[in-house]
TORZA-402456 format. One line per field, with one value per residue (C-alpha): residue number from 0; z negated, y, x. Coordinates in Angstrom, 3 decimals. Layout:
<recs>
num = (NUM;...)
w = (Z;...)
v = (Y;...)
u = (X;...)
</recs>
This chain:
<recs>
num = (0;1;2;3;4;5;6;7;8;9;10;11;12;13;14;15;16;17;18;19;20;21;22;23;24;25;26;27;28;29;30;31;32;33;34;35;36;37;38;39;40;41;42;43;44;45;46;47;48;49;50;51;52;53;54;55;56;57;58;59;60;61;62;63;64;65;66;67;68;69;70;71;72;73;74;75;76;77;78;79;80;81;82;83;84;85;86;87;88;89;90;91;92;93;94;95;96;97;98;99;100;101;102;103;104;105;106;107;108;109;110;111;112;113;114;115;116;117;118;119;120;121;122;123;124;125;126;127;128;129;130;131;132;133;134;135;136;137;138;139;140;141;142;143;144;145;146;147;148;149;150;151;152;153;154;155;156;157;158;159;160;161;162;163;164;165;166;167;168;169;170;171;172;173;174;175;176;177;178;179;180;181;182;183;184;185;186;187;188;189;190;191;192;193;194;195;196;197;198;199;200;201;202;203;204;205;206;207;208;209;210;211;212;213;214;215;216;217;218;219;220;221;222;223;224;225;226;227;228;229;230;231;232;233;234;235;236;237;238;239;240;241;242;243;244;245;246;247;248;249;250;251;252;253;254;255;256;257;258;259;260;261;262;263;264;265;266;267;268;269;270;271;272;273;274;275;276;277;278;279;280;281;282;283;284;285;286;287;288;289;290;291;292;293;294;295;296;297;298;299;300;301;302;303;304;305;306;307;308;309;310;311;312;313;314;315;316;317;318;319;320;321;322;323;324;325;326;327;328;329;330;331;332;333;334;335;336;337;338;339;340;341;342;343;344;345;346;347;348;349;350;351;352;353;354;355;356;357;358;359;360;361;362;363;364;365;366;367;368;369;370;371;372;373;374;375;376;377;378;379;380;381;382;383;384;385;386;387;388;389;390;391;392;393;394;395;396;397;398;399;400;401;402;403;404;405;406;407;408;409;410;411;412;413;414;415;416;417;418;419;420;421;422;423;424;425;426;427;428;429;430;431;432;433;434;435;436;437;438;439;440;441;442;443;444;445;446;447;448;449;450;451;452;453;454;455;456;457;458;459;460;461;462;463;464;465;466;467;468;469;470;471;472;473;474;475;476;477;478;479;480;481;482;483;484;485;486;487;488;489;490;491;492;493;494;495;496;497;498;499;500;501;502;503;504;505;506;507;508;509;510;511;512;513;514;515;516;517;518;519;520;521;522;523;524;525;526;527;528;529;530;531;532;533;534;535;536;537;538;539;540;541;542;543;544;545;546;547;548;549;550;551;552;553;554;555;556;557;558;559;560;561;562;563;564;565;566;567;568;569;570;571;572;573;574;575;576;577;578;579;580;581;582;583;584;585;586;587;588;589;590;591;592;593;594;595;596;597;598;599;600;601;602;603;604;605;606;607;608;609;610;611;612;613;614;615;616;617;618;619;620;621;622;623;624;625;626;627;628;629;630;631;632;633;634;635;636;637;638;639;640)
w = (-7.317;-9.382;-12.248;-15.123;-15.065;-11.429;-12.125;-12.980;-9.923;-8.782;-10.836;-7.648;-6.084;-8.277;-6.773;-4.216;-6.776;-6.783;-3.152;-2.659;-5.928;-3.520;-0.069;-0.400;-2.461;-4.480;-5.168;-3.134;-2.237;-2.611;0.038;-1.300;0.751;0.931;2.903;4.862;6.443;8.365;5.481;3.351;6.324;6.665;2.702;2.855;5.103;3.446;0.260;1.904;3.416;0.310;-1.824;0.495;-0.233;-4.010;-3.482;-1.619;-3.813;-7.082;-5.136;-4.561;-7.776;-9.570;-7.994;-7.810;-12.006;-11.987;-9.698;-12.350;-14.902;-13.102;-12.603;-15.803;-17.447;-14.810;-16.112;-13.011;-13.067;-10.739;-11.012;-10.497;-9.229;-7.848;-11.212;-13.541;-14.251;-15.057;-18.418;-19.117;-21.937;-22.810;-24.591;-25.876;-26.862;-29.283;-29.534;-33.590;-33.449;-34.830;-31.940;-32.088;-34.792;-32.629;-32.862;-30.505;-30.996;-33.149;-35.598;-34.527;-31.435;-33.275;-35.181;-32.081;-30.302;-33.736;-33.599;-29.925;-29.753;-32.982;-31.452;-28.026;-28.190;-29.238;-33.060;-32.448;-29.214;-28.941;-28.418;-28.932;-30.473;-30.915;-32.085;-32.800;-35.596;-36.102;-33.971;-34.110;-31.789;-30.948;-33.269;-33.551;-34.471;-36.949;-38.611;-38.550;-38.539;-42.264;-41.053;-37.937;-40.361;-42.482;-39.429;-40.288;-37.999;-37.202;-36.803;-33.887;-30.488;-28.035;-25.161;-22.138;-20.052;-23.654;-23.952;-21.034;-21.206;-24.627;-23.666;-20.761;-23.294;-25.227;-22.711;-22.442;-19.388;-18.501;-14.538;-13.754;-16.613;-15.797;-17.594;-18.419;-20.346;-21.429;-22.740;-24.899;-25.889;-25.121;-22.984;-23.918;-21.966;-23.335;-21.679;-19.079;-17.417;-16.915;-13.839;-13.211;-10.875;-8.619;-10.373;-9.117;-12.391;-15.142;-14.559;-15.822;-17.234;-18.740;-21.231;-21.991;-24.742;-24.519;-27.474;-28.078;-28.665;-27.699;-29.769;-32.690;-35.084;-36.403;-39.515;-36.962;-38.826;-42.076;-42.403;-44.604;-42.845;-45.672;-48.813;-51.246;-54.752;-56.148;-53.689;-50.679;-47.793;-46.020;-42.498;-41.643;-37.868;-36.782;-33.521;-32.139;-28.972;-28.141;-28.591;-30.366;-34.305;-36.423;-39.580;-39.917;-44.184;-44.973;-48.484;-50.469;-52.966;-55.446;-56.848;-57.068;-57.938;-55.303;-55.517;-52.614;-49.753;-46.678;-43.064;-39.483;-36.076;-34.029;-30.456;-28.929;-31.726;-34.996;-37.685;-41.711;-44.301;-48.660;-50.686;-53.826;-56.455;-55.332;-58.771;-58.513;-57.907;-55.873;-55.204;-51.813;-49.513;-46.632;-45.737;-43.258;-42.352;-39.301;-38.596;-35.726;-36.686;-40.133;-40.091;-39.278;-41.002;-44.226;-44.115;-47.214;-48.387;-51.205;-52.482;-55.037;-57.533;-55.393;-55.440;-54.844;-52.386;-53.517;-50.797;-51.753;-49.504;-49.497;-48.346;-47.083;-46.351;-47.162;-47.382;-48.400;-45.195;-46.344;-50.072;-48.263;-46.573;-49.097;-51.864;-55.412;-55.229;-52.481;-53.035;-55.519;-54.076;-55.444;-53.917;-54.503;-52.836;-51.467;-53.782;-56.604;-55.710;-57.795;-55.873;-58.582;-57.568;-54.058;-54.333;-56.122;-53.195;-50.031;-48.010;-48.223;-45.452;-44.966;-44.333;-41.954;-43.529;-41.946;-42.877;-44.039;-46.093;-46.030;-49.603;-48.666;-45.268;-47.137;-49.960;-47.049;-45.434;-48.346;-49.011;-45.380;-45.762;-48.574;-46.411;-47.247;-44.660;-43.455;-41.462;-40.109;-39.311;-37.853;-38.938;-35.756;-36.990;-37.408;-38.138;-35.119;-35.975;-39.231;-37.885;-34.494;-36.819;-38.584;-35.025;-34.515;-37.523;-36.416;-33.025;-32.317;-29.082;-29.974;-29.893;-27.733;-28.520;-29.075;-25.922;-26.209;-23.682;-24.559;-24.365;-24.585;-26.216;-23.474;-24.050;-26.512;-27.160;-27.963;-28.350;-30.419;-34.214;-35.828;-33.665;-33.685;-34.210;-34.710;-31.439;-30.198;-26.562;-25.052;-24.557;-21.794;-22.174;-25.434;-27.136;-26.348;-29.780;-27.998;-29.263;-28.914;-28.726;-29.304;-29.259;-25.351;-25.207;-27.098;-24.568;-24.900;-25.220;-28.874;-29.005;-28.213;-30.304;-28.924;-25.980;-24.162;-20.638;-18.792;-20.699;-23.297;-26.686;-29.168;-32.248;-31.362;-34.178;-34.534;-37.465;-40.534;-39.232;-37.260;-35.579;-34.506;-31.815;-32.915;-36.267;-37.244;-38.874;-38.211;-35.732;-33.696;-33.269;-33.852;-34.415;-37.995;-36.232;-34.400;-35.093;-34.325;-37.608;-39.893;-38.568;-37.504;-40.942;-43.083;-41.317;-41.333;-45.089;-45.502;-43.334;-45.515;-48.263;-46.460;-49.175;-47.963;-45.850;-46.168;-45.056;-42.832;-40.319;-40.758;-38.657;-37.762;-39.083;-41.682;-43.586;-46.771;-49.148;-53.044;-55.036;-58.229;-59.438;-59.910;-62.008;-61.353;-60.330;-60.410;-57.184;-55.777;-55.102;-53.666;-55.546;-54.788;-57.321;-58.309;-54.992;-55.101;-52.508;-52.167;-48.919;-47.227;-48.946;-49.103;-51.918;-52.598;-55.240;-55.376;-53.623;-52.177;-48.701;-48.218;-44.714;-44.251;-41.341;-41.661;-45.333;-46.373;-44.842;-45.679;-45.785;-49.228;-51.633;-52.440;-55.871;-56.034;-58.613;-60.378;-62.921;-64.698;-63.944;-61.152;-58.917;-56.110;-54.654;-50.471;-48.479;-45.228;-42.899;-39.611;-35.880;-34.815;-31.351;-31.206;-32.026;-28.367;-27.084;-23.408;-21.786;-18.016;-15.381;-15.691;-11.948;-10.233;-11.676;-9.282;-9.634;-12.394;-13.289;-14.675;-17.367;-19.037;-22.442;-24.559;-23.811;-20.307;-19.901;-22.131;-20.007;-17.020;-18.278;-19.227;-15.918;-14.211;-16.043;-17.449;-15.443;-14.923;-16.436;-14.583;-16.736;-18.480;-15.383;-14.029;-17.753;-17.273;-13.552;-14.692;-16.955;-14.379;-12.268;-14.931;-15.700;-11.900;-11.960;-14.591;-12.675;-9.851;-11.245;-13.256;-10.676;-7.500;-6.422)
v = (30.132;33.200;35.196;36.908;39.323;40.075;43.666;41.597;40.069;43.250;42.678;40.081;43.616;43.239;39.977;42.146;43.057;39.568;39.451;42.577;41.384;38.114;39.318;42.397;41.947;44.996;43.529;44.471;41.946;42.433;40.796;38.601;37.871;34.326;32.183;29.763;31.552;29.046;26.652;29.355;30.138;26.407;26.895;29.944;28.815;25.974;27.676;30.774;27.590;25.963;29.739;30.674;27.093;27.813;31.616;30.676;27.717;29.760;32.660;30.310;28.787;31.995;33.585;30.654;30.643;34.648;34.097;31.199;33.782;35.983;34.134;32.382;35.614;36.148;33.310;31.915;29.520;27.303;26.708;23.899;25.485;28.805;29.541;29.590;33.540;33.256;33.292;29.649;28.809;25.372;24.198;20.478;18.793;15.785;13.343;12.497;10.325;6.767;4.767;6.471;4.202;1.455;-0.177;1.039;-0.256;2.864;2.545;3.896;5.557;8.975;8.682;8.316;10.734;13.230;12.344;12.261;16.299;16.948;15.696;17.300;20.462;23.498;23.778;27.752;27.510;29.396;26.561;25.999;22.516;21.865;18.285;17.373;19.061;21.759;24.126;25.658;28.357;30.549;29.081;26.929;23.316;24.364;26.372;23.254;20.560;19.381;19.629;17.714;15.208;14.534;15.403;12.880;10.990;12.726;10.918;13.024;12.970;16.148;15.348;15.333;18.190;20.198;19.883;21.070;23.882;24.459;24.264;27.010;29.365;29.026;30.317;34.309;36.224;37.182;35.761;35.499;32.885;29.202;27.558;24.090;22.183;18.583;15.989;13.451;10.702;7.031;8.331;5.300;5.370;7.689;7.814;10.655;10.230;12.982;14.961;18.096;20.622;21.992;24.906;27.125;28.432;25.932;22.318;19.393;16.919;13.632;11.508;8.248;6.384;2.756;0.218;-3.038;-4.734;-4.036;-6.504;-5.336;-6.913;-3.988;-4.290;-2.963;-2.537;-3.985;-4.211;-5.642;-8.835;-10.547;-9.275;-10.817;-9.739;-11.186;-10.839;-9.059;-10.964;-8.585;-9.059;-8.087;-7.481;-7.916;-7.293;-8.621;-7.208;-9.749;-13.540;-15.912;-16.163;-19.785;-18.168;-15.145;-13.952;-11.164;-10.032;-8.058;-5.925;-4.023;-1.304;-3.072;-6.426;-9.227;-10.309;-13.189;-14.107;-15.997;-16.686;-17.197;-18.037;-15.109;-14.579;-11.603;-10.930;-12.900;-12.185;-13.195;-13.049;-12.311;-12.488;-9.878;-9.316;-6.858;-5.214;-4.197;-1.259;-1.867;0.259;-2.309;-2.602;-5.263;-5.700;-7.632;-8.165;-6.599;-5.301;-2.851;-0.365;0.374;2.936;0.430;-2.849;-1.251;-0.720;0.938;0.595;1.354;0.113;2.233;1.759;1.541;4.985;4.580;6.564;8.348;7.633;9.317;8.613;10.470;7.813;8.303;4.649;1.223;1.362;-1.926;-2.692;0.727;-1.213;-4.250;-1.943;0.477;-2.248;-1.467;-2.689;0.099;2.411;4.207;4.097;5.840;5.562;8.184;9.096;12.600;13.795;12.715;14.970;16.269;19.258;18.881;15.540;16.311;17.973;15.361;12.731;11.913;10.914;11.594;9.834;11.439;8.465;8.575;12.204;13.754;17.539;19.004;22.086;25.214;24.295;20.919;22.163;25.117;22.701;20.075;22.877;23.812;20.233;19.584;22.948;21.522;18.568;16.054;13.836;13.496;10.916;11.713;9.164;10.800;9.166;8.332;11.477;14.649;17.869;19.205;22.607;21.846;18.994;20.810;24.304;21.835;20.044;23.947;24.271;21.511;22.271;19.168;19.431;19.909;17.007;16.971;15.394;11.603;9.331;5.892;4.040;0.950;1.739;-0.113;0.889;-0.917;2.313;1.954;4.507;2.217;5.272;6.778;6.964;5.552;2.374;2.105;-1.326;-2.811;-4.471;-6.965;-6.362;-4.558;-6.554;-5.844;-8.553;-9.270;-8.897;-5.100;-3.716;-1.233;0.819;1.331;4.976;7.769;11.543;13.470;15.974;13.769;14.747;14.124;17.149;16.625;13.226;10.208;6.969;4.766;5.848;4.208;3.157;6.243;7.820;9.821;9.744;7.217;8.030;10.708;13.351;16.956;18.129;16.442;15.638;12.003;11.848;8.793;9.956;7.216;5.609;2.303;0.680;-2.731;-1.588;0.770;-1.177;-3.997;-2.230;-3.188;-6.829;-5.951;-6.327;-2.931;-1.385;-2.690;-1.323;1.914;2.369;1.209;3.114;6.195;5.632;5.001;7.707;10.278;10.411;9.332;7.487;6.705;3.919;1.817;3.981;7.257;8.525;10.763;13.715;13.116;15.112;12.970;14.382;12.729;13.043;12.789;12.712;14.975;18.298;20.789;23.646;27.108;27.941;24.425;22.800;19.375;18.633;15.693;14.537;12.125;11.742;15.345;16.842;18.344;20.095;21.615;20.633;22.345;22.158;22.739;22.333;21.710;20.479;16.751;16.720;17.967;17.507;17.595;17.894;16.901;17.638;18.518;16.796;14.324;13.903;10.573;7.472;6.080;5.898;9.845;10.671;13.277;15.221;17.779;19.451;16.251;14.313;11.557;11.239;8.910;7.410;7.686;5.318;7.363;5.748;6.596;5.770;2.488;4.624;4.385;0.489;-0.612;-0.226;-0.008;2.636;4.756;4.389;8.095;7.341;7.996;11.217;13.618;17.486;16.081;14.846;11.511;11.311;8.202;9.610;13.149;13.372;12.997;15.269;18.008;17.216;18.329;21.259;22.151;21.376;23.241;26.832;26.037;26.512;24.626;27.139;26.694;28.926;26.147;24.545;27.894;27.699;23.951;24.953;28.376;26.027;23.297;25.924;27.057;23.650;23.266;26.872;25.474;22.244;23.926;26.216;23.658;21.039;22.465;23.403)
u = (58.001;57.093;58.653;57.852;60.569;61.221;62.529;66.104;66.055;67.648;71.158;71.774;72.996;75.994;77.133;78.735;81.124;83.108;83.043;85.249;87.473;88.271;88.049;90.229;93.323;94.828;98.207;101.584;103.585;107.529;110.037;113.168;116.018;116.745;118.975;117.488;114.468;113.082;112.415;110.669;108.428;107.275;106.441;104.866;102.313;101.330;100.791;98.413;96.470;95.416;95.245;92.607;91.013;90.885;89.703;86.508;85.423;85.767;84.050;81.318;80.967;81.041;78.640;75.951;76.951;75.795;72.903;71.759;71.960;70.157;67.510;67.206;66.388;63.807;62.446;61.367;57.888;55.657;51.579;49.691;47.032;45.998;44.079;46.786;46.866;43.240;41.392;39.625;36.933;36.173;33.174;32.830;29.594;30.851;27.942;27.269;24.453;24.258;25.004;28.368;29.101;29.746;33.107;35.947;39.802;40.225;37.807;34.088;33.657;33.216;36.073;37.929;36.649;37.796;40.808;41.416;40.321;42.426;45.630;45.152;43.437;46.490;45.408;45.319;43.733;39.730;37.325;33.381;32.418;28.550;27.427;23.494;22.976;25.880;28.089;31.311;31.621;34.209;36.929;39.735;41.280;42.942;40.170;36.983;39.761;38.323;34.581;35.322;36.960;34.105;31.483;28.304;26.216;22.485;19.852;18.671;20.488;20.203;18.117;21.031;19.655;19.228;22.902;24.034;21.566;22.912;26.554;26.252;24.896;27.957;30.333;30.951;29.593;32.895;32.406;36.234;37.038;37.045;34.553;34.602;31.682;33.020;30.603;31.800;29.148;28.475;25.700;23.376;20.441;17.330;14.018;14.815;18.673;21.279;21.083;22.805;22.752;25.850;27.227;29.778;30.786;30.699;32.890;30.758;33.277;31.527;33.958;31.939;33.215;32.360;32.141;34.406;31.084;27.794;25.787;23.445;21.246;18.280;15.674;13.618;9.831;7.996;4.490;1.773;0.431;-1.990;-3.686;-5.370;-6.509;-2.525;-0.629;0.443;2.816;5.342;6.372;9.724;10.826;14.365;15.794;18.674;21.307;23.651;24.157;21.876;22.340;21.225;21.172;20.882;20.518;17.830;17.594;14.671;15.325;13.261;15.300;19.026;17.302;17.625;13.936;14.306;16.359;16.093;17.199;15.852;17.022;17.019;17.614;15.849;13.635;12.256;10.096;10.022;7.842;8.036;5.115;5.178;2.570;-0.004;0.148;3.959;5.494;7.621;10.318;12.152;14.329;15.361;18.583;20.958;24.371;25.747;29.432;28.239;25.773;25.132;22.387;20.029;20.680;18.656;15.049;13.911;9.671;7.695;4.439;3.056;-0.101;-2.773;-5.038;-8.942;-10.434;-13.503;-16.315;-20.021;-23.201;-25.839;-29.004;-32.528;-32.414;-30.529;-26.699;-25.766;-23.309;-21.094;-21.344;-19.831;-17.311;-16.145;-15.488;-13.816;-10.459;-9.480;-12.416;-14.348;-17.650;-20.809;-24.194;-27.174;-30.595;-30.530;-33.383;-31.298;-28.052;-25.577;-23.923;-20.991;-19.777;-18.865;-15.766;-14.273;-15.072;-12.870;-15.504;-18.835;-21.269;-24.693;-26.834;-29.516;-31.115;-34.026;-33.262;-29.806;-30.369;-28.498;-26.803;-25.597;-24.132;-22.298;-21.004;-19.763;-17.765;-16.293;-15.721;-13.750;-11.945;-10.580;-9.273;-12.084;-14.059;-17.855;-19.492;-22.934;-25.536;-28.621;-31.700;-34.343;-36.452;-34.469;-34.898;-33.195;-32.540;-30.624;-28.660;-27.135;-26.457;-24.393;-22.792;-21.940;-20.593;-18.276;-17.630;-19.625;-22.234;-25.708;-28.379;-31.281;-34.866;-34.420;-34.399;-36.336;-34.195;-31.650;-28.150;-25.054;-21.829;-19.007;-16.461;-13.660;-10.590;-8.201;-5.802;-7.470;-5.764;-9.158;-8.129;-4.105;-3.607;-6.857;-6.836;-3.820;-5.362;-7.466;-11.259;-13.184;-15.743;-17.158;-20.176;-21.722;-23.881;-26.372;-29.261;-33.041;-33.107;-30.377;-30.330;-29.018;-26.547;-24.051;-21.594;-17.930;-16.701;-15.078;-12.985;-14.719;-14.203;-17.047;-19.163;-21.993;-21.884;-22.386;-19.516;-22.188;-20.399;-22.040;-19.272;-17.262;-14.470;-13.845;-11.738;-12.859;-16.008;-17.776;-20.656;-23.026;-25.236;-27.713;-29.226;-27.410;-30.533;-31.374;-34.843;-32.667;-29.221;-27.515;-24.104;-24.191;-23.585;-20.849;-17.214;-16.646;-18.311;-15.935;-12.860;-14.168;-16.177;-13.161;-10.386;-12.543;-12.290;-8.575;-7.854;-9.968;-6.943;-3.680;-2.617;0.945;3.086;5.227;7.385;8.277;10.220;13.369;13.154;9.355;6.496;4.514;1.868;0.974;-1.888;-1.104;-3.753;-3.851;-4.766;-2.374;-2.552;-2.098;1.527;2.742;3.967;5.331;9.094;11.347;13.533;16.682;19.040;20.369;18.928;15.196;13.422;9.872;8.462;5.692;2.661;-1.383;-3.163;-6.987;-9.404;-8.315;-5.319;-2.155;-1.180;2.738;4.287;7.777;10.165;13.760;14.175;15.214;18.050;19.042;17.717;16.202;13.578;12.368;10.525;7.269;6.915;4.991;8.048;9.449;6.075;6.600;3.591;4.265;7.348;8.329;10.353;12.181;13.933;15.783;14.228;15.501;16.102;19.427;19.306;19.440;23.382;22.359;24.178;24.221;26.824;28.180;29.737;26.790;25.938;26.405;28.571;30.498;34.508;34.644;37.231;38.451;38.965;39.173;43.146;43.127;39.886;41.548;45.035;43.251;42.154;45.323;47.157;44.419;45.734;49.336;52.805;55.911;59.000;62.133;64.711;66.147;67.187;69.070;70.646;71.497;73.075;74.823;76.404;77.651;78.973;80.827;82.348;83.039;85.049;86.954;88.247;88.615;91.449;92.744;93.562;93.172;97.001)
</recs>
């Protein structure tokens, strides 16, 4: 037991002072004759016996009532711990991302974990909050109560390790403070887990907050499965956590209109298919019904008027297969014979393919770098007699490797780079065994020292990327190679084509960088913002001849359909929606993580930081006994005789 006061400790000194008032009587007693002597001396015994009785129990009561006194204003106190003198800091992390929104007996699991840290944490008490996207450092309840309130979910969650890190840098470098980091957060389970190292300084408490119901049903992707001239048919993907559903409604909308609905039987996983006119825009969105998660039961797209891609090819020899290719409902595609050139049509183009040409002069190679400076696209196909010189100061120009003299010898093409973006989904599987094009001669030094797409057998790159620019390392007519034949040219020649003006998806990712082509011109001074509702925004931009490139990051915000425009002029229209990340309610057992406290809930995790620092004051029981010694005095002289 401690005090705060002990310097009154020293007024015990003056219990001495009812000691001597009972022990050493002042009065003088005066003698009475009386008669019968010996039956006043039996009396007169029997009264001293019980006097004396009465003195030393009102002695003792009175001065265990001044010693309470005493001591109450001392204010006497106990600790729980041997830390309770010294200075503590507490810093909470307060997980806001969207599978917060789970259900938990009081309301979502967010909302709980608001309130939980309102009511407990002393409204006037220094504390550091920090969530995924905001932090509140160095303040108090009472002060960020209202932003706690209306605190909104982020679609991005803090790696676990990040947080900690984060937390620790929160905390002041005072080295004698107790530091205590508390995590609150479902902790569902992310690609790398939590580990933490022992730290003598900062105490790792974990809070996990666990749902009422861990089943989910996600709008999980939508893409286009089947075109035709009409119409285009939209696959839907849903995913489903949790028991097995018979009917399960989806609805499309364009705008606010319910276009169709229908239902499926899900149980894992399911997909679903609309048709829609090909000639709409369509401004959509699918929707289910879920009582978990919200964020993702919405999955907004857009399909705009479809925008030609301008494809030019220069030819010293036939091009009907790129005529077959780059056909006019997705492509404006004009044809002309080198001799014939006009220099002024090429920076209008998105792709322009120099077919098989024997010599490349110094004009054309400056216009074509102009041209890909300005973000366009070139595919080179080397014809089987080159002008070396020209064609490897262009490779240079590139960064491509330079060719060699032409080697007569047949070659197969058996590599593919399935990763690569020209080939993202073009393949279900990955084929090992089909049908290998080859060629009858091709030029050495094709090495693969730029990105290979398609390489021959001993690894030497037959179509290989740098920049803006693809190479073949080999001429594609019909005497030198059969790759016209192949399967392979149509995706490779086609996607090289769509991706020479990205002219949009479906839809993108919130909190992802997506860049994204619009085509137009824009005039001096004028520049592109996104617009949603009364909010606009200009995003990070580039602009060139025929197009504007627009990068987006940190906006928007929210998920929905987002407007382009150029002043009041409406370009294009974006779809952004949230990553389906946080879709899958599968969580980590936070008991074995090791050099942390385990804590049931926010209350109990902030009640044991308080018991760790506070003390147990005792003065108002030394009031509550000076008080029933007092009462005690009191009988005692009242009906003691």
């Amino acid at each position: 037991m401690q005090f705060k006061h002990p310097e009154l400790l020293y007024a015990l000194f003056l219990l001495v002072i009812p000691i001597i008032i009972h022990l050493f009587q002042l009065r003088k007693f005066k003698s009475v004759a009386f008669t019968n002597v010996q039956f006043l001396k039996e009396l007169t015994i029997q009264t001293r016996k019980s006097s004396q009785l009465k003195k030393w129990l009102t002695l003792i009561t009175r001065l265990l009532l001044l010693a309470c006194v005493i001591f109450a204003f001392a204010q006497p106190y106990i600790s729980n711990s041997d830390s309770f003198n010294t200075k503590s800091e507490t810093v909470i992390y307060l997980d806001n991302s969207f599978s917060m929104q789970s259900p938990s007996i009081n309301g979502s699991l967010l909302n709980s974990a608001i309130q939980d840290i309102i009511e407990n944490v002393d409204e006037n008490e220094q504390i550091s909050i920090f969530t995924n996207d905001a932090n509140y450092t160095n303040t108090s309840i009472k002060a960020i109560k209202n932003d706690l309130i209306q605190l909104k979910h982020s679609p991005n969650q803090l790696a676990y390790d990040a947080v900690v890190l984060k937390g620790k840098k929160l905390f002041s470098n005072d080295e004698s403070s107790i530091k205590n980091l508390v995590l609150v957060s479902d902790f569902q389970q992310k690609a790398e887990a939590l580990s933490t190292n022992k730290d003598s300084i900062v105490n790792l408490k974990l809070v996990q907050l666990k749902p009422t119901n861990q089943s989910n049903i996600a709008v999980d992707s939508i893409y286009v499965s089947k075109t035709t001239v009409e119409n285009l048919e939209l696959t839907i993907r849903i995913k489903n956590q949790g028991g097995a559903i018979e009917t399960l409604p989806v609805s499309l909308y364009n705008d606010d209109k319910l276009i169709a609905k229908t239902a499926v039987n899900i149980t894992d996983e399911a997909t679903t298919s609309f048709t829609i006119s090909a000639s709409t825009v369509f401004n959509g969105r699918i929707e289910v019904e879920d009582r978990n998660l919200q964020y993702d039961n919405t999955l907004f797209f857009n399909i705009d008027k479809r925008e030609k891609i301008n494809v030019l090819s220069i030819n010293e020899t036939d091009d009907t297969f790129l005529k077959k290719i780059y056909t006019n409902d997705e492509f404006e595609y004009i044809s002309t014979a080198f001799s014939s050139l006009n220099y002024n049509t090429i920076e209008q183009q998105n792709l322009i393919v120099l077919n098989e040409l024997k010599d490349i002069p110094n004009s054309l190679m400056s216009t074509l770098k102009s041209f890909t400076n300005n973000g366009g696209k070139i595919l080179i196909i080397p014809s089987d007699d080159v002008r070396l010189n020209n064609y490897n100061q262009l490779f240079t120009t590139y960064g491509f490797s330079s060719f060699g003299s032409s080697n007569s010898i047949e070659k197969k093409i058996t590599t593919i780079n399935f990763s690569h973006p020209l080939l993202t989904n073009v393949f279900d599987k990955r084929v090992n065994n089909f049908q290998y094009p080859k060629v009858n001669s091709f030029y050495t030094n094709a090495t693969n020292s730029v990105g290979s797409i398609l390489s021959f057998e001993d690894g030497v790159s037959f179509l290989a990327q740098s920049g803006n620019a693809y190479r073949f390392s080999a001429a594609l007519n019909t005497a030198n190679s059969n790759f016209k034949n192949s399967p392979l040219i149509v995706p490779v020649l086609y996607n090289i084509g769509k991706q020479s003006l990205k002219t949009g998806d479906l839809f993108y990712i919130i909190g992802e960088e997506n860049t994204i082509d619009i085509a137009t011109k824009l005039q001096q001074d004028d520049i592109l913002t996104l617009v949603n509702g009364e909010r606009s925004v200009i995003p990070l931009q580039q602009t060139y001849d025929n197009k504007v490139e627009l990068i987006t990051d940190t906006y928007p915000d929210i998920a929905g359909v987002i407007s382009v425009k150029n002043k009041d002029a409406l370009l294009k229209n974006l779809s952004f929606n949230f990553n389906r990340n946080e879709s899958n309610l599968n969580y980590f057992d936070t008991q074995n993580i090791a050099n942390t406290t385990i804590a049931n809930s926010v209350a109990s995790a902030i009640s044991d930081i308080k018991s760790a620092t506070n003390v147990n004051e005792l003065w108002k029981w030394f009031v509550i006994f000076a008080v029933i010694f007092l009462i005690i005095e009191m009988l005692i002289l009242k009906f003691l005789k």
